[in-house]
CHARMM internal coordinates of N, CA and C (Angstrom, degrees):
IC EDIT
DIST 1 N 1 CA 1.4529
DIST 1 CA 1 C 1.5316
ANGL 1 N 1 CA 1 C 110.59
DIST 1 C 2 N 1.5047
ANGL 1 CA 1 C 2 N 118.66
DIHE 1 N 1 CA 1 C 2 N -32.47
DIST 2 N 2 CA 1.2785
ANGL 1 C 2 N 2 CA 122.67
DIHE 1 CA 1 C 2 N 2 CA 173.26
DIST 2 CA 2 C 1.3594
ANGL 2 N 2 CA 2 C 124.09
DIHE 1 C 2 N 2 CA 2 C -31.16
DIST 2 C 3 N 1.9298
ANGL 2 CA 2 C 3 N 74.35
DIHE 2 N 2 CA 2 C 3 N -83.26
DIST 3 N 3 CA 0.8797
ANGL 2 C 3 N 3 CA 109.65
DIHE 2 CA 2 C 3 N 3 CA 163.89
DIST 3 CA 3 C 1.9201
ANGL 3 N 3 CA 3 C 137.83
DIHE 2 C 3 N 3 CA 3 C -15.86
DIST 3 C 4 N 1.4030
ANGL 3 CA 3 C 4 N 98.45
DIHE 3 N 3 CA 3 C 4 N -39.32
DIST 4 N 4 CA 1.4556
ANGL 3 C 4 N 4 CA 111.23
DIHE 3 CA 3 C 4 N 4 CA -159.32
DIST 4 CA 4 C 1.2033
ANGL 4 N 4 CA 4 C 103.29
DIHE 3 C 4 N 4 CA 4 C -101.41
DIST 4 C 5 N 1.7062
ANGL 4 CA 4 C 5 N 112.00
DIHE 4 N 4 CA 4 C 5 N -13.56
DIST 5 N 5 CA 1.8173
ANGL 4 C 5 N 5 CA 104.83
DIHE 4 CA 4 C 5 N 5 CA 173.14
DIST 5 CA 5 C 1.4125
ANGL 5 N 5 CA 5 C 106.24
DIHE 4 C 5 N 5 CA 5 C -102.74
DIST 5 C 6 N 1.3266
ANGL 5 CA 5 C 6 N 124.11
DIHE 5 N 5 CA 5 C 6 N -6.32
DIST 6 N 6 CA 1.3348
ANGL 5 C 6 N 6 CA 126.17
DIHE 5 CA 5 C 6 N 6 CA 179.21
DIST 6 CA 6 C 2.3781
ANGL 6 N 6 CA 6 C 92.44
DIHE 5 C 6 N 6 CA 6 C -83.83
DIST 6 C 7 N 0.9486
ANGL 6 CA 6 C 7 N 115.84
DIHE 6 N 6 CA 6 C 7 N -64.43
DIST 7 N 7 CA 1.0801
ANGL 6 C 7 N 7 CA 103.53
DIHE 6 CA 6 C 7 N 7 CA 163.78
DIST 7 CA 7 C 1.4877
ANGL 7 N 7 CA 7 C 131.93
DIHE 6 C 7 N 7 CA 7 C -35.64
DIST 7 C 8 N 1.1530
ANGL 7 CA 7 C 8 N 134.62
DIHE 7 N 7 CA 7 C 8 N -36.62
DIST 8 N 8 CA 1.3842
ANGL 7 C 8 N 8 CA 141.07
DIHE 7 CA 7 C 8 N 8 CA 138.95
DIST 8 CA 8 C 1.4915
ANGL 8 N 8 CA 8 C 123.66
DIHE 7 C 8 N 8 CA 8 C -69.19
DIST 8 C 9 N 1.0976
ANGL 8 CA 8 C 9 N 114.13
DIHE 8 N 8 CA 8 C 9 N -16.53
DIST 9 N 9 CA 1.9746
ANGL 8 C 9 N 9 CA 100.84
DIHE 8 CA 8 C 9 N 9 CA 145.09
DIST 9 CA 9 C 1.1645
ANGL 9 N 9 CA 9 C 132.47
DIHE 8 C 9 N 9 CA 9 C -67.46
DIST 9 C 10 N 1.6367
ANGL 9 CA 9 C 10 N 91.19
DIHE 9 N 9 CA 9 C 10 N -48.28
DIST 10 N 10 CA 1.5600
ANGL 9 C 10 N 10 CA 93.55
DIHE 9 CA 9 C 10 N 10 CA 165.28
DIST 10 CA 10 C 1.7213
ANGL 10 N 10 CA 10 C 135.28
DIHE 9 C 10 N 10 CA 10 C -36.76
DIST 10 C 11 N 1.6555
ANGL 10 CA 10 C 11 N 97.84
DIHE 10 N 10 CA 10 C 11 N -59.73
DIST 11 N 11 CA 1.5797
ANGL 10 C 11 N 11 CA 124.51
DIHE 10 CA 10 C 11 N 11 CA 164.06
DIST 11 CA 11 C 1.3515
ANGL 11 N 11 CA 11 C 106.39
DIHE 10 C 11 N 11 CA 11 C -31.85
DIST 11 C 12 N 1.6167
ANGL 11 CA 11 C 12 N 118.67
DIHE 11 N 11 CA 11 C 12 N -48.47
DIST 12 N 12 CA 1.6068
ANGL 11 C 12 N 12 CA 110.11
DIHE 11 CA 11 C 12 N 12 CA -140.43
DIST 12 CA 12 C 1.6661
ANGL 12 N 12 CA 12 C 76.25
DIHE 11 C 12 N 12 CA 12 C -105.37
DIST 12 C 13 N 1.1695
ANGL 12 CA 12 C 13 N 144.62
DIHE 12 N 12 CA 12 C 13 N -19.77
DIST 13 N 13 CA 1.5141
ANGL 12 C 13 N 13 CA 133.63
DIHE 12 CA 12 C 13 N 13 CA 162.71
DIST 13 CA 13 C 1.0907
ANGL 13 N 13 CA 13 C 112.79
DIHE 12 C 13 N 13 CA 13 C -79.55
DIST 13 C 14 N 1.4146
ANGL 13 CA 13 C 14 N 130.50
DIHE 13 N 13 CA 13 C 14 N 10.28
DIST 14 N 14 CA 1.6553
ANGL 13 C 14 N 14 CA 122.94
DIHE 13 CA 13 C 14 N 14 CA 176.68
DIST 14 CA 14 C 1.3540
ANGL 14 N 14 CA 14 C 96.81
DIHE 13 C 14 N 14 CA 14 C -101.55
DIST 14 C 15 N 1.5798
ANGL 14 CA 14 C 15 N 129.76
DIHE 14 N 14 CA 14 C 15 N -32.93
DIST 15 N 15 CA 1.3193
ANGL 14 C 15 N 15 CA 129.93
DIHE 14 CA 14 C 15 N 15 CA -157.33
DIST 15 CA 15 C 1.9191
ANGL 15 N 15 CA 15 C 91.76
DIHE 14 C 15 N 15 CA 15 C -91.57
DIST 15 C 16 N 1.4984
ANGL 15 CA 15 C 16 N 121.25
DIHE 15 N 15 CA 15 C 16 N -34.73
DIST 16 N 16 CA 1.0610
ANGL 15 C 16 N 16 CA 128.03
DIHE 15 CA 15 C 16 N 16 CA -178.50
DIST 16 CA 16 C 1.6044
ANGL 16 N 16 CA 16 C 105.99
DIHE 15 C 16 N 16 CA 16 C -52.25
DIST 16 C 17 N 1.5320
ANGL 16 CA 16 C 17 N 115.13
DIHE 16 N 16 CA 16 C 17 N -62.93
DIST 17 N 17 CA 1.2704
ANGL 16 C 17 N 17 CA 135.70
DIHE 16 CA 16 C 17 N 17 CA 170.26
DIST 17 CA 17 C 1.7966
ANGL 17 N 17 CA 17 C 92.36
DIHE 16 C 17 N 17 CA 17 C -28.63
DIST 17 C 18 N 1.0208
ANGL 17 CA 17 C 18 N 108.25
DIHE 17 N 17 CA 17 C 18 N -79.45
DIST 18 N 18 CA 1.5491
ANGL 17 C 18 N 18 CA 119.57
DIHE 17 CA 17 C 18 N 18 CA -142.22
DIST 18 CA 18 C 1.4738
ANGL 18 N 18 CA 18 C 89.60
DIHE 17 C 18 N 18 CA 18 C -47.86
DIST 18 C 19 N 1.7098
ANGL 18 CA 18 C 19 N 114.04
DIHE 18 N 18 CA 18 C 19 N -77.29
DIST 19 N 19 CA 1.4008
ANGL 18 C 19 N 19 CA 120.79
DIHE 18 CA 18 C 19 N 19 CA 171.81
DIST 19 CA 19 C 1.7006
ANGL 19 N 19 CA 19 C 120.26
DIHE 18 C 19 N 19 CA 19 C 0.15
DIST 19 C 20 N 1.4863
ANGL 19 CA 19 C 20 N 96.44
DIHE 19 N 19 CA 19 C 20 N -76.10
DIST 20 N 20 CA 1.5373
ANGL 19 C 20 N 20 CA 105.55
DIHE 19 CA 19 C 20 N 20 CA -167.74
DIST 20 CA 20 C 1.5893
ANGL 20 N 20 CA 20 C 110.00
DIHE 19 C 20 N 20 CA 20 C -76.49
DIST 20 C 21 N 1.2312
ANGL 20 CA 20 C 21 N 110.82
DIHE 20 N 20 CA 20 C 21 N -2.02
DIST 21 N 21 CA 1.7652
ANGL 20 C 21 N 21 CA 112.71
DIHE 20 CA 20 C 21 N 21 CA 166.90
DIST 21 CA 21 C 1.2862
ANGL 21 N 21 CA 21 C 105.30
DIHE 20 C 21 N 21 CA 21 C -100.50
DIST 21 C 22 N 1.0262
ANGL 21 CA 21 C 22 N 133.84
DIHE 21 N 21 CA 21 C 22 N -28.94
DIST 22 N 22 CA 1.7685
ANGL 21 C 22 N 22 CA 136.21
DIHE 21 CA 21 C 22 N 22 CA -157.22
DIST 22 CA 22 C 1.0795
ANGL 22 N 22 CA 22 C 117.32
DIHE 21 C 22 N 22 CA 22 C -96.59
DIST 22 C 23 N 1.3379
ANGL 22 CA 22 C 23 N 122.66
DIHE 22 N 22 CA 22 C 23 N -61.69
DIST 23 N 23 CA 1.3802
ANGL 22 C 23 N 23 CA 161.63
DIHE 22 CA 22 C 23 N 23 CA -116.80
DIST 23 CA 23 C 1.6830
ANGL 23 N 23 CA 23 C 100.38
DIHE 22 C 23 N 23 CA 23 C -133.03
DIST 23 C 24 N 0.9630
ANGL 23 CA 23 C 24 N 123.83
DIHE 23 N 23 CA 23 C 24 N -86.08
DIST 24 N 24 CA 1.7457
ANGL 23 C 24 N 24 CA 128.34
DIHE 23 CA 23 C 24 N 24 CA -167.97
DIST 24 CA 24 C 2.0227
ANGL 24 N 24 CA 24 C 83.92
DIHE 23 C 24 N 24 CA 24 C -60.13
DIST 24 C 25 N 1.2335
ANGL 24 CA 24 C 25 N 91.67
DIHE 24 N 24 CA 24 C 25 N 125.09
DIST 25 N 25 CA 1.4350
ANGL 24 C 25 N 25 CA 104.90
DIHE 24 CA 24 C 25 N 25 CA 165.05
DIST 25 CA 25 C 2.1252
ANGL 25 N 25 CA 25 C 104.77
DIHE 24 C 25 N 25 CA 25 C 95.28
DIST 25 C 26 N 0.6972
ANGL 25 CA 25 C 26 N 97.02
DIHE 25 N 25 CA 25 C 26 N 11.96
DIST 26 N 26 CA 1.5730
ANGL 25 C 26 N 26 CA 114.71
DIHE 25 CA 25 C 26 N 26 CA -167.05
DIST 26 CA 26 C 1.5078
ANGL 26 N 26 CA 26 C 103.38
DIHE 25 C 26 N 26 CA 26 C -63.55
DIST 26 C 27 N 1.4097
ANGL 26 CA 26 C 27 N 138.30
DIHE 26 N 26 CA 26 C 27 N 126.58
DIST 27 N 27 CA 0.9288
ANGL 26 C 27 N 27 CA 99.72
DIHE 26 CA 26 C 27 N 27 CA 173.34
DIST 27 CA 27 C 1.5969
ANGL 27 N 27 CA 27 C 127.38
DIHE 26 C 27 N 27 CA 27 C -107.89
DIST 27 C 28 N 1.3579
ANGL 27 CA 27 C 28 N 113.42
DIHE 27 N 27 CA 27 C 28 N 11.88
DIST 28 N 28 CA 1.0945
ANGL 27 C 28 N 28 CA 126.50
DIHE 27 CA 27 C 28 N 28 CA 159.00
DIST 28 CA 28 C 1.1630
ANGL 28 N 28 CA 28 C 130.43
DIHE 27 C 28 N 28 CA 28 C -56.28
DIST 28 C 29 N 1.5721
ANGL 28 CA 28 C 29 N 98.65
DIHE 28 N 28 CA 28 C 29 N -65.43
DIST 29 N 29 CA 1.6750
ANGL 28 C 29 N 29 CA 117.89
DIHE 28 CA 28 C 29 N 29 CA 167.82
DIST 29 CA 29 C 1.4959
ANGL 29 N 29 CA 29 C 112.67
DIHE 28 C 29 N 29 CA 29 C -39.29
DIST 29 C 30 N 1.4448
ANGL 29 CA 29 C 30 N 118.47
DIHE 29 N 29 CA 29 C 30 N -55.38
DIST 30 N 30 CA 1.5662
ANGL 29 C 30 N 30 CA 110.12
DIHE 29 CA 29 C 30 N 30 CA 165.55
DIST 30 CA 30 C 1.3629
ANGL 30 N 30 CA 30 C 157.44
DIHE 29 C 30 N 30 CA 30 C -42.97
DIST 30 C 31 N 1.7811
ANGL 30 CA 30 C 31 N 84.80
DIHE 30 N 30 CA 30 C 31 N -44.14
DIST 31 N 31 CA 1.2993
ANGL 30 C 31 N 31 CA 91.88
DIHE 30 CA 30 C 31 N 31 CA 162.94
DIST 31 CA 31 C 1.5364
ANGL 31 N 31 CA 31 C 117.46
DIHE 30 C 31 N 31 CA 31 C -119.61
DIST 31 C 32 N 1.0283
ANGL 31 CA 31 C 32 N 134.08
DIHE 31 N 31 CA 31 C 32 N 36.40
DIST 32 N 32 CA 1.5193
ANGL 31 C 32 N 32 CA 150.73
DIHE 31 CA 31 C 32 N 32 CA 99.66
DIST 32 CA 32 C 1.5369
ANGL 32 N 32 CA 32 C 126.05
DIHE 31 C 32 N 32 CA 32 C -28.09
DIST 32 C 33 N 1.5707
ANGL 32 CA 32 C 33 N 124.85
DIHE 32 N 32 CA 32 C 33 N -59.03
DIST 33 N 33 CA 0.6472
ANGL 32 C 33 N 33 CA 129.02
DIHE 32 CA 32 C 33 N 33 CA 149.51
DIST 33 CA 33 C 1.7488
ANGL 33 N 33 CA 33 C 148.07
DIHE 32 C 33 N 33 CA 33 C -47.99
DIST 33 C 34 N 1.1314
ANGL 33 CA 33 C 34 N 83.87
DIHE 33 N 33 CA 33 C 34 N -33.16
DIST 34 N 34 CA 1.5191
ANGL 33 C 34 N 34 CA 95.55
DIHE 33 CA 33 C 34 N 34 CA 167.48
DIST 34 CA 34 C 1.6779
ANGL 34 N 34 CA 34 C 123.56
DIHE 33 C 34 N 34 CA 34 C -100.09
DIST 34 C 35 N 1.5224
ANGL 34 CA 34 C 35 N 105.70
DIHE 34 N 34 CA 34 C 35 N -38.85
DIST 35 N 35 CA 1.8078
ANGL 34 C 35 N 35 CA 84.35
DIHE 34 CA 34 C 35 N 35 CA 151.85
DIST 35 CA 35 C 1.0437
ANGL 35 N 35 CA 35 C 106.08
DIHE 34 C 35 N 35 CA 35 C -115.04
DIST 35 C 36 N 1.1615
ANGL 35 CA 35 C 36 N 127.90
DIHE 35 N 35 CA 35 C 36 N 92.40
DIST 36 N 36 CA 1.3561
ANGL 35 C 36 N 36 CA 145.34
DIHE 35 CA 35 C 36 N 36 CA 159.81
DIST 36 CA 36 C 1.6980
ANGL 36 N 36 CA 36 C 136.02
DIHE 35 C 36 N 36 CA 36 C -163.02
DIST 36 C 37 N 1.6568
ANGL 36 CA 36 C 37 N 81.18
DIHE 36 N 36 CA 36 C 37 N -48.12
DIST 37 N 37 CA 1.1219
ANGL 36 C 37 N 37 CA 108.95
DIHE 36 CA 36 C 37 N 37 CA 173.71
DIST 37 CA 37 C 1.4754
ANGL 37 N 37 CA 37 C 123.95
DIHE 36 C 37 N 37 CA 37 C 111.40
DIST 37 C 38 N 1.4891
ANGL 37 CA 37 C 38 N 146.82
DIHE 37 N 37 CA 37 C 38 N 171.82
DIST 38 N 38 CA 1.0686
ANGL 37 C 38 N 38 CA 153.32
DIHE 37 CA 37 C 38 N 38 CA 144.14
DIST 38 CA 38 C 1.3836
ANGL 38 N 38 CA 38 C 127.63
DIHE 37 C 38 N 38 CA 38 C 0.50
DIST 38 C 39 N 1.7095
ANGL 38 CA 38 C 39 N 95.74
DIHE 38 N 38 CA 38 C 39 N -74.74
DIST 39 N 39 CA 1.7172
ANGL 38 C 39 N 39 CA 111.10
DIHE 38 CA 38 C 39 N 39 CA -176.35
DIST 39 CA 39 C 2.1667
ANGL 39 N 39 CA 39 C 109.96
DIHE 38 C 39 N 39 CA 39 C -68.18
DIST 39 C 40 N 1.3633
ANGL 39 CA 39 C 40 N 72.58
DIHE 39 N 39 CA 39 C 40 N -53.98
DIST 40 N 40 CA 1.6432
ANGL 39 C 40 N 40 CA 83.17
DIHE 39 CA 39 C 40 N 40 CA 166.38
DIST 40 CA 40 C 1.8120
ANGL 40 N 40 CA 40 C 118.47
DIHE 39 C 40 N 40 CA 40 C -30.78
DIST 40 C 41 N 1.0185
ANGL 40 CA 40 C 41 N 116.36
DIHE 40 N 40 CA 40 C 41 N -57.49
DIST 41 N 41 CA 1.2393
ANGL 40 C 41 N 41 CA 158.64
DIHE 40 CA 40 C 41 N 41 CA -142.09
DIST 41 CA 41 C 1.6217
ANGL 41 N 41 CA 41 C 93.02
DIHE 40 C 41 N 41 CA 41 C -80.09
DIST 41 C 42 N 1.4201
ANGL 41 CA 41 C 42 N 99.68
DIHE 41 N 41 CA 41 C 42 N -67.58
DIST 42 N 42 CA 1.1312
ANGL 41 C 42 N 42 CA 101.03
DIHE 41 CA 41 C 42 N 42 CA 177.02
DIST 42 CA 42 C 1.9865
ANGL 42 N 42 CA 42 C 131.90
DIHE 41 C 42 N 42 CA 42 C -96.28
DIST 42 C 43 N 1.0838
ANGL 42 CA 42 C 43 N 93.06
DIHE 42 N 42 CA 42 C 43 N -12.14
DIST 43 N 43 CA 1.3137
ANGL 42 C 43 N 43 CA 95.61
DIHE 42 CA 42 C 43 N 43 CA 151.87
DIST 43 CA 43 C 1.6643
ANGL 43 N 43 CA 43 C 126.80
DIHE 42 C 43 N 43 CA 43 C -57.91
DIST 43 C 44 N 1.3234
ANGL 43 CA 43 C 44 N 102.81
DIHE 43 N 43 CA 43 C 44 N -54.90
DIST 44 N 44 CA 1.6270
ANGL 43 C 44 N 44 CA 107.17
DIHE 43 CA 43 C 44 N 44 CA 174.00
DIST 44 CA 44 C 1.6786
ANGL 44 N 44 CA 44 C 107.61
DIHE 43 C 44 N 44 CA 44 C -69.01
DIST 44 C 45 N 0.8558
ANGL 44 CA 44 C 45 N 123.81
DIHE 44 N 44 CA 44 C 45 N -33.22
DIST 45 N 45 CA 1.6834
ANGL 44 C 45 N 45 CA 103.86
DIHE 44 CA 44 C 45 N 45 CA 164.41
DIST 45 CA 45 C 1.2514
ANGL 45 N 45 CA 45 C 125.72
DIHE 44 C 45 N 45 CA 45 C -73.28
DIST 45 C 46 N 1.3941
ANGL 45 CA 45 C 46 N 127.98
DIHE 45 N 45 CA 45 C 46 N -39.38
DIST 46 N 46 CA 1.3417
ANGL 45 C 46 N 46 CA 134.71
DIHE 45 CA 45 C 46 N 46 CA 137.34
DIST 46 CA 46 C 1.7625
ANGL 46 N 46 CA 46 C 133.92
DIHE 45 C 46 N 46 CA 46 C -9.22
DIST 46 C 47 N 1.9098
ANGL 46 CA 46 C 47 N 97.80
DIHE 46 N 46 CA 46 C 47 N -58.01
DIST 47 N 47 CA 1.1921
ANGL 46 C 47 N 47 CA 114.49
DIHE 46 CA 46 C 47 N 47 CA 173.51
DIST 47 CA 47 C 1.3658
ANGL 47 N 47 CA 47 C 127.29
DIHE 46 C 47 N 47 CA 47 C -94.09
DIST 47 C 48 N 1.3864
ANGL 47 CA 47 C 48 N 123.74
DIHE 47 N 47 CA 47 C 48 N -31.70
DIST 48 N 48 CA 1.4992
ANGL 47 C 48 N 48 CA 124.49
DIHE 47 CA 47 C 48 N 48 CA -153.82
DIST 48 CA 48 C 1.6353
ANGL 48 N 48 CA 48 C 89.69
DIHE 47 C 48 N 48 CA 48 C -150.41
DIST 48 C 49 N 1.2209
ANGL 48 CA 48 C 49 N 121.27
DIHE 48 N 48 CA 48 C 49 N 55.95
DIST 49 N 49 CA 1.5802
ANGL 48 C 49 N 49 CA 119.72
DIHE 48 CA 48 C 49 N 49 CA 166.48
DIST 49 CA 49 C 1.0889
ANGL 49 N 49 CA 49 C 118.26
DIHE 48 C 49 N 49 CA 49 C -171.88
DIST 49 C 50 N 1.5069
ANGL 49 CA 49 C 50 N 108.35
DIHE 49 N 49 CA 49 C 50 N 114.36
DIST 50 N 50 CA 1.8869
ANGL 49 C 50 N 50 CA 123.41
DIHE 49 CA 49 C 50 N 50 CA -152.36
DIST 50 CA 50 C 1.4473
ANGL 50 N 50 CA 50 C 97.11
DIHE 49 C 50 N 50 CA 50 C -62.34
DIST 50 C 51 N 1.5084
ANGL 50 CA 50 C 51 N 135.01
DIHE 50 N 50 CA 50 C 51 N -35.77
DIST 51 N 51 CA 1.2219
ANGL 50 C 51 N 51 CA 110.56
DIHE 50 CA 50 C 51 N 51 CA 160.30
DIST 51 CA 51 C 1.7623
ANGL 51 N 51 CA 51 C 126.32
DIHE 50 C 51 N 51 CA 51 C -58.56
DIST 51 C 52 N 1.2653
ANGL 51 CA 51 C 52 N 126.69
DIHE 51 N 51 CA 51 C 52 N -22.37
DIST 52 N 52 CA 1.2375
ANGL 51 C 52 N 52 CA 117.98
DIHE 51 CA 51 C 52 N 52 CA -170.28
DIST 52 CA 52 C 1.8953
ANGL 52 N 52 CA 52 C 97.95
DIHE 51 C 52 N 52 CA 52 C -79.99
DIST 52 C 53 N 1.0697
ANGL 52 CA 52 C 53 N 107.87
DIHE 52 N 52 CA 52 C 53 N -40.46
DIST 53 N 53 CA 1.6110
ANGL 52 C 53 N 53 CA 142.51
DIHE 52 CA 52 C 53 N 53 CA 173.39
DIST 53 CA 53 C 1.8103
ANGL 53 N 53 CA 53 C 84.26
DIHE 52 C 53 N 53 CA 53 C -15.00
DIST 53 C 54 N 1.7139
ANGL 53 CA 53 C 54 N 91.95
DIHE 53 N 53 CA 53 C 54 N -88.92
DIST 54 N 54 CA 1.7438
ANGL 53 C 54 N 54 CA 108.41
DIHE 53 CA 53 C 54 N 54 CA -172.57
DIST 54 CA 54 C 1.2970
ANGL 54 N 54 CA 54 C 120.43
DIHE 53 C 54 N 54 CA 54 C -55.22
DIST 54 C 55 N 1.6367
ANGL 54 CA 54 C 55 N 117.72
DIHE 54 N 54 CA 54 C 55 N -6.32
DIST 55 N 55 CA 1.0039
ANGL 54 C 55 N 55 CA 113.00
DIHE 54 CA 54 C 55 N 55 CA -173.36
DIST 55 CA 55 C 1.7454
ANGL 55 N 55 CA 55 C 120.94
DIHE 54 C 55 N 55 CA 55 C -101.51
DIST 55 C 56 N 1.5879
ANGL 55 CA 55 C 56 N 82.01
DIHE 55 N 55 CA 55 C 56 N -18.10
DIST 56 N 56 CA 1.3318
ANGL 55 C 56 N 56 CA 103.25
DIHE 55 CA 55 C 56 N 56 CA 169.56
DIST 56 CA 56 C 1.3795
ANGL 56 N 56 CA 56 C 115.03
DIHE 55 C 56 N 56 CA 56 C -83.17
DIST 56 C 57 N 1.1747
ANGL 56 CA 56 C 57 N 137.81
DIHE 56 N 56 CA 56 C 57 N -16.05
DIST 57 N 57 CA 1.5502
ANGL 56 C 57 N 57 CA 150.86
DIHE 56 CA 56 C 57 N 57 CA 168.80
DIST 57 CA 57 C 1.7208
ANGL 57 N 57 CA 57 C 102.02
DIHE 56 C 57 N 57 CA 57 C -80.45
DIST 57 C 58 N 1.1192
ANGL 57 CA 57 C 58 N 123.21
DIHE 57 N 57 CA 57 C 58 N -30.89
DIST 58 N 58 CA 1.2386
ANGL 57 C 58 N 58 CA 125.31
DIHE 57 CA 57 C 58 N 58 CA -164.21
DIST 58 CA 58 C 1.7450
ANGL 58 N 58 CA 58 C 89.29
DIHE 57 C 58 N 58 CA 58 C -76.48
DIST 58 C 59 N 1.8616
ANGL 58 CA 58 C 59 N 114.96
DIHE 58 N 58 CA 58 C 59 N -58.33
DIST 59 N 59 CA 1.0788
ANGL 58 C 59 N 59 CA 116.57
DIHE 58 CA 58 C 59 N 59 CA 177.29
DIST 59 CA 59 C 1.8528
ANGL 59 N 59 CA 59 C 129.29
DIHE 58 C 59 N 59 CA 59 C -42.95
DIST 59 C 60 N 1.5036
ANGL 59 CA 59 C 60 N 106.44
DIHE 59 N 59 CA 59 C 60 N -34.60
DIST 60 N 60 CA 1.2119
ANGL 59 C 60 N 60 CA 87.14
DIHE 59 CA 59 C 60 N 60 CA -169.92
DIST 60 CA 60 C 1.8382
ANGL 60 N 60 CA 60 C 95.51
DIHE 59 C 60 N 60 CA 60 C -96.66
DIST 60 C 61 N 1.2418
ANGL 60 CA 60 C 61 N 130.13
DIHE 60 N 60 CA 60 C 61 N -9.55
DIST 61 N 61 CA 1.4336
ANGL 60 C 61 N 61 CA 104.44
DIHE 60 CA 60 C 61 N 61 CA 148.50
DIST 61 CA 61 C 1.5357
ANGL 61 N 61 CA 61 C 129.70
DIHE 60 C 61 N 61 CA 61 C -52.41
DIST 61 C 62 N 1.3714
ANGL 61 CA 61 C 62 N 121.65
DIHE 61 N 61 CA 61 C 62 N -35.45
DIST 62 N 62 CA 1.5091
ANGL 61 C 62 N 62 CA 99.96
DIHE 61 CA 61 C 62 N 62 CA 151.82
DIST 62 CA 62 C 1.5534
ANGL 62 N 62 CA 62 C 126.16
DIHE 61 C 62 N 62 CA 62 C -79.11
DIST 62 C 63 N 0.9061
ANGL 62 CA 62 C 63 N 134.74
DIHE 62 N 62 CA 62 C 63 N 17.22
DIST 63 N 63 CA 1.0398
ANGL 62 C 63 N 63 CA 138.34
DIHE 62 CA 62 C 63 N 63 CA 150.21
DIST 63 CA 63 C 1.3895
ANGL 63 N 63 CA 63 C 137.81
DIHE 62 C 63 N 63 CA 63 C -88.31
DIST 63 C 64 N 1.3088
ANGL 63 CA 63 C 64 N 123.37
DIHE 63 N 63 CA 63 C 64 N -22.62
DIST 64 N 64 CA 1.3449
ANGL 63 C 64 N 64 CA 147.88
DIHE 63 CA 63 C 64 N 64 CA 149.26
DIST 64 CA 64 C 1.6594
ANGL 64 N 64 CA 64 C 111.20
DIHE 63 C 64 N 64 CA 64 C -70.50
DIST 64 C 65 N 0.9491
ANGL 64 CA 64 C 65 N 126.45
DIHE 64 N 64 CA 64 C 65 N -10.52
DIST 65 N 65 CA 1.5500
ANGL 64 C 65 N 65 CA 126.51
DIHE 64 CA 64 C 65 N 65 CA -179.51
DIST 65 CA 65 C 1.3406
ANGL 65 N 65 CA 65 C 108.32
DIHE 64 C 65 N 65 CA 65 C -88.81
DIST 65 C 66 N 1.1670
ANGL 65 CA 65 C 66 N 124.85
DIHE 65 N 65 CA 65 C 66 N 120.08
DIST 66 N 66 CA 1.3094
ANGL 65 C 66 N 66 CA 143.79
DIHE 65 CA 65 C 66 N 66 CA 148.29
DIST 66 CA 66 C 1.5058
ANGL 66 N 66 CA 66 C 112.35
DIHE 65 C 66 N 66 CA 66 C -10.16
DIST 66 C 67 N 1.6777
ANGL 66 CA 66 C 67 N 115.38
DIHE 66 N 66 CA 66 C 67 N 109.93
DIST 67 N 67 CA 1.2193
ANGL 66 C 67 N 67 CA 128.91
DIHE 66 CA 66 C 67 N 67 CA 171.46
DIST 67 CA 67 C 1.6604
ANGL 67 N 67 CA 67 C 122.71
DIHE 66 C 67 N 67 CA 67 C -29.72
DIST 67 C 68 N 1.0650
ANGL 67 CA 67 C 68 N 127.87
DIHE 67 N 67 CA 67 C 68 N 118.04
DIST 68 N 68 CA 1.8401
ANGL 67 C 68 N 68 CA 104.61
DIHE 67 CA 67 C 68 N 68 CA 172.19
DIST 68 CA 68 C 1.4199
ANGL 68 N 68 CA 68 C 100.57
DIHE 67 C 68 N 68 CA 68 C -85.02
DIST 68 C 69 N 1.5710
ANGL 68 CA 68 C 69 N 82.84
DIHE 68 N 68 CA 68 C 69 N 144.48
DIST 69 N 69 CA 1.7303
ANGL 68 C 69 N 69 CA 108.06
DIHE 68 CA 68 C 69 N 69 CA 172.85
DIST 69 CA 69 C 1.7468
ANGL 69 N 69 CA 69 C 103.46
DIHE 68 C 69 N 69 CA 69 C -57.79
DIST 69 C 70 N 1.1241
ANGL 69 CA 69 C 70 N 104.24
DIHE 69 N 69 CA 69 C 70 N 146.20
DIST 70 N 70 CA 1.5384
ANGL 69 C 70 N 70 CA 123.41
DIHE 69 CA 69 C 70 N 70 CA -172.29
DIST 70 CA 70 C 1.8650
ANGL 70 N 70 CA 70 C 94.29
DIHE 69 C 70 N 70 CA 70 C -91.37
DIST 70 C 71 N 1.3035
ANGL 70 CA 70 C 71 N 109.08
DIHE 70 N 70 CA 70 C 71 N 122.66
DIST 71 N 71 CA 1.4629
ANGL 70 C 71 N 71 CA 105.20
DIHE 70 CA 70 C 71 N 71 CA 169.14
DIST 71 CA 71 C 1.5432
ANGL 71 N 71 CA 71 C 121.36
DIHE 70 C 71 N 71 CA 71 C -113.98
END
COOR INIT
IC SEED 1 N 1 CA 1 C
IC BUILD
C-alpha cells in the first residue's frame, strides 16, 4: 500500500518537474494563450507538444492505478 502512494508521488513530481521546467516560461504557451486563449492553449500542449505528450502518459498511469481504499 506504501508502496503504491509513494509510486504516485513520484508520478505527480514527474509531471510537477516537467511543468515547472517546460511549461512556466514557454513561449508558445503564452502567446497561445493570449491570442487564443486558455482552452486553445491548452489543448495544443495537450495535443502536439512532447512535453504535454509525457505528461499525458504520466496521467494515465495514475489513472490505471488501483483505487486506494478509503480509511
Amino acid at each position: 500500500m506504501k508502496q503504491k502512494r509513494n509510486r504516485r508521488k513520484e508520478i505527480l513530481d514527474q509531471i510537477a518537474w516537467l511543468e515547472e521546467t517546460y511549461c512556466d516560461g514557454c513561449f508558445l504557451r503564452s502567446t497561445f494563450r493570449k491570442e487564443y486563449g486558455k482552452t486553445y492553449a491548452q489543448s495544443f500542449c495537450i495535443q502536439q507538444c512532447t512535453v504535454g505528450e509525457q505528461m499525458r502518459q504520466y496521467g494515465e498511469m495514475l489513472l490505471s492505478a488501483p483505487p486506494h481504499p478509503r480509511q
